[in-house]
C-alpha positions as CSV (number, residue, x, y, z in Angstrom):
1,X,100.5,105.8,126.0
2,X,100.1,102.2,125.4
3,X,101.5,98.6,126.4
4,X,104.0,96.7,124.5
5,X,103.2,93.0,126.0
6,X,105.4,90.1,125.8
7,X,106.6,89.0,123.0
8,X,105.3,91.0,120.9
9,X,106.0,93.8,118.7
10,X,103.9,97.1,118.3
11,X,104.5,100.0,115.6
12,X,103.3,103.1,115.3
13,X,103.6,104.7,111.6
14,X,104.0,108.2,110.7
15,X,104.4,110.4,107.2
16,X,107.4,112.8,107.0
17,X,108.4,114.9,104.2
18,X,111.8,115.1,102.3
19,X,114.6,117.0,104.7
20,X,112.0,116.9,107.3
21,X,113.5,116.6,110.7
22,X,112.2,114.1,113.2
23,X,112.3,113.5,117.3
24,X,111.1,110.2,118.2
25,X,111.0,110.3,122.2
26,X,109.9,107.5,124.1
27,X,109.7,106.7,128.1
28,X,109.4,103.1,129.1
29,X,108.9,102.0,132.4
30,X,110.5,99.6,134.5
31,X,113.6,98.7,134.5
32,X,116.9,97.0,133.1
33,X,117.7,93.3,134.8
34,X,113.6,93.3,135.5
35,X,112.9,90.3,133.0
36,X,111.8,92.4,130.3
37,X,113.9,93.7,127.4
38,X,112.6,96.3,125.3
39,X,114.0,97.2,121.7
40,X,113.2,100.1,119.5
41,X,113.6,100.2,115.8
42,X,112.9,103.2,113.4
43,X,112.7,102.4,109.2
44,X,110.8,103.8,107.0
45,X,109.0,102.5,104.1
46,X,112.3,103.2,102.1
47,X,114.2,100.6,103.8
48,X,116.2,102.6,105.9
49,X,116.7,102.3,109.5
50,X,116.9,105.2,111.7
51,X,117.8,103.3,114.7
52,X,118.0,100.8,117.1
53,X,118.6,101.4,120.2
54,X,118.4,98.4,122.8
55,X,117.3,97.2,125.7
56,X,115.4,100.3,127.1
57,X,114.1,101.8,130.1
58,X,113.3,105.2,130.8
59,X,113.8,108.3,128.6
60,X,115.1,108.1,124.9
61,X,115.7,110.5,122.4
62,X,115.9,109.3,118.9
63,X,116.3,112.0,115.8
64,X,116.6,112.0,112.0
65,X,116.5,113.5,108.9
66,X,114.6,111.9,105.9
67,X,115.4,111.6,102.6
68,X,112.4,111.5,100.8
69,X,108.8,111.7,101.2
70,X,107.9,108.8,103.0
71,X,106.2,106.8,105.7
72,X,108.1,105.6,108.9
73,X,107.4,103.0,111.6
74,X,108.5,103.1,115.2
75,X,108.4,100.0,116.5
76,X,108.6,98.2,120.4
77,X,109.8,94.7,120.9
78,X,108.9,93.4,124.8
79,X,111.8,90.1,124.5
80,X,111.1,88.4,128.0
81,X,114.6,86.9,129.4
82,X,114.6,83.2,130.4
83,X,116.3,83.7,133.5
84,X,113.3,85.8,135.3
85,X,109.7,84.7,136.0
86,X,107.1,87.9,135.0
87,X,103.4,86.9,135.6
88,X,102.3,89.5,133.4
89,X,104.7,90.9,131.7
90,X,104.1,94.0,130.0
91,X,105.9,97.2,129.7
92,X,104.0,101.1,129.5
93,X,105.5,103.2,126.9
94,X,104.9,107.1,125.9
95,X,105.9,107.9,122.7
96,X,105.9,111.6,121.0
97,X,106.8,112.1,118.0
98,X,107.3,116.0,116.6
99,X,108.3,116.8,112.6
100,X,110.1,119.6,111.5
101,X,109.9,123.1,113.6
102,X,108.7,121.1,116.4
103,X,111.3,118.8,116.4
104,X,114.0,121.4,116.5
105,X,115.6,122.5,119.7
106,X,115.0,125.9,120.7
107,X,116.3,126.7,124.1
108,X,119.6,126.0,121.8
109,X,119.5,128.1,118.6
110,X,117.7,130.9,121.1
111,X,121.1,130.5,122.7
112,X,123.5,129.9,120.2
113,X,122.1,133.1,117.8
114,X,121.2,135.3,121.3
115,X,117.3,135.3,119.9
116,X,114.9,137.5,122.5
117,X,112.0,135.3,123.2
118,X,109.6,136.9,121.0
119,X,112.4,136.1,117.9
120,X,112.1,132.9,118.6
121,X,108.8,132.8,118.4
122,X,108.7,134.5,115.3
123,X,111.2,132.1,114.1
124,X,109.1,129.3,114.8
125,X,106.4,130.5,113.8
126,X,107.8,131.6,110.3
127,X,109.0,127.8,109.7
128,X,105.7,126.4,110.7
129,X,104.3,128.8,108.2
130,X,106.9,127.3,105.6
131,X,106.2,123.8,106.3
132,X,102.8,124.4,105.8
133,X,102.9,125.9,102.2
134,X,105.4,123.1,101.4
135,X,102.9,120.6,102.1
136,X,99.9,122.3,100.6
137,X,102.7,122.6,97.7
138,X,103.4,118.7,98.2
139,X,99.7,117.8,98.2
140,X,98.4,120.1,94.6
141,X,101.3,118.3,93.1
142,X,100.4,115.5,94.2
143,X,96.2,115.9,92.6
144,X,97.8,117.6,89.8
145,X,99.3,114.0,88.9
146,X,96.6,111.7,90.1
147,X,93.9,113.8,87.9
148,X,96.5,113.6,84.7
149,X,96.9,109.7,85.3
150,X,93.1,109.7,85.6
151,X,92.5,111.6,82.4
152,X,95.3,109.3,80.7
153,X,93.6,106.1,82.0
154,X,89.8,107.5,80.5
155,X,91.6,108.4,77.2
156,X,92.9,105.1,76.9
157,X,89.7,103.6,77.8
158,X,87.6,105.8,75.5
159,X,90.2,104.6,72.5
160,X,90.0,100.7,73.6
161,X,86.4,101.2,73.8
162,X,86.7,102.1,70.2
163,X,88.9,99.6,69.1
164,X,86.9,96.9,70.6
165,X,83.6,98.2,68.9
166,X,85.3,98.8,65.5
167,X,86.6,95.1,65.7
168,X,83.2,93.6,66.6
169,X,81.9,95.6,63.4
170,X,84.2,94.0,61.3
171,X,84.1,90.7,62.7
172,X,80.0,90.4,62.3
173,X,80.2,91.8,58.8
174,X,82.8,89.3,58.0
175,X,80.1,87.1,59.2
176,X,77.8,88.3,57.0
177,X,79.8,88.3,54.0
178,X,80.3,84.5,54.8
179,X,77.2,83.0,55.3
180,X,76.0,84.8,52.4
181,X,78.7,82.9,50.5
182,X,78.2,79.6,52.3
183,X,74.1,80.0,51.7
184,X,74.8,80.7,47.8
185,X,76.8,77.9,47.6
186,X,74.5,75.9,49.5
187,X,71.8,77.1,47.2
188,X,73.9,76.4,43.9
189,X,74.7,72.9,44.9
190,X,71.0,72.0,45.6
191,X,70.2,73.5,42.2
192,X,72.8,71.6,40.9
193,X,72.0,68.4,41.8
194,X,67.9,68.4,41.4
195,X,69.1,69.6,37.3
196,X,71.5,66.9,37.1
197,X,69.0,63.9,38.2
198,X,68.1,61.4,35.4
199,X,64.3,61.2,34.8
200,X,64.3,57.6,34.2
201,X,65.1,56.9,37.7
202,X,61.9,57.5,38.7
């Protein structure tokens, strides 16, 4: 539980998994035409919105089905009306939020496929099971591609590494090559000119 104050927004961010099923409920307290007007909104990090139900008060179901794997935000706006004074204004809200199996009624497919109790259980229990492989699935993937773009990047690395001590080889041998040139020109020119001075000068 927590307070959504006043003009001001609060999110709460969750991770769902592609197909994934999802039951945002949330209980506000107070009450419509109390001064306070509170507005859900459900996106994810896709862009999509989910929902946005308006001025609430009381109990709200919300549910969806994602697209992708992704992260979602619920998020409370408290918009305080002009017309009514609140000293404090401030609105409670309890917010639950169940993912796949858990967010799947039931009482209803109990019902609707005349399931004994311990079936649907079992049922349950089975999808859970499933959900959990998926996302032990999900997450090897998932290290499977970090550790090849690691041992990309350290390949690359090693091979620049290589490239930029090859090219500082080359460059101070260049440098070598040159001033032994410049210095035997140097050296030639000095010769040069003491041979080609006229004794009488002196």
């Amino acid at each position: 539980m927590f307070a959504a104050h006043g003009q001001h927004e609060r999110c709460i961010r969750n991770f769902v998994g592609q197909d994934q099923l999802v039951m945002v409920t949330a209980i506000v307290s107070g009450q419509k035409g109390d001064g306070q007007r509170v507005n859900m909104h459900i996106k994810d990090a896709l862009g999509n919105d989910h929902g946005r139900p308006k001025d609430i008060a009381g109990e709200i179901r919300q549910t969806f089905t994602s697209s992708a794997d992704t992260a979602f935000d619920v998020c409370f706006e408290n918009q305080l009306m002009n017309s009514h004074a609140v000293a404090t204004p401030s609105r409670s809200i309890e917010l639950d939020i169940d993912i796949g199996a858990d967010a799947r009624d039931w009482s209803s497919i109990q019902a609707q496929e005349k399931l004994k109790p311990i079936e649907k259980d079992l049922r349950r229990i089975e999808e859970m099971v499933a959900e959990a492989v998926n996302e032990m699935e999900y997450l090897r993937a998932r290290e499977q591609t970090l550790r090849d773009t690691n041992e990309s990047t350290n390949e690359r690395v090693k091979w620049f590494a290589f490239g930029t001590m090859g090219m500082l080889i080359g460059l101070g041998s260049w440098q070598v090559v040159y001033l032994r040139a410049y210095f035997r020109y140097v050296a030639a020119a000095a010769a040069a000119g003491v041979g080609g001075r006229d004794p009488g000068v002196d």
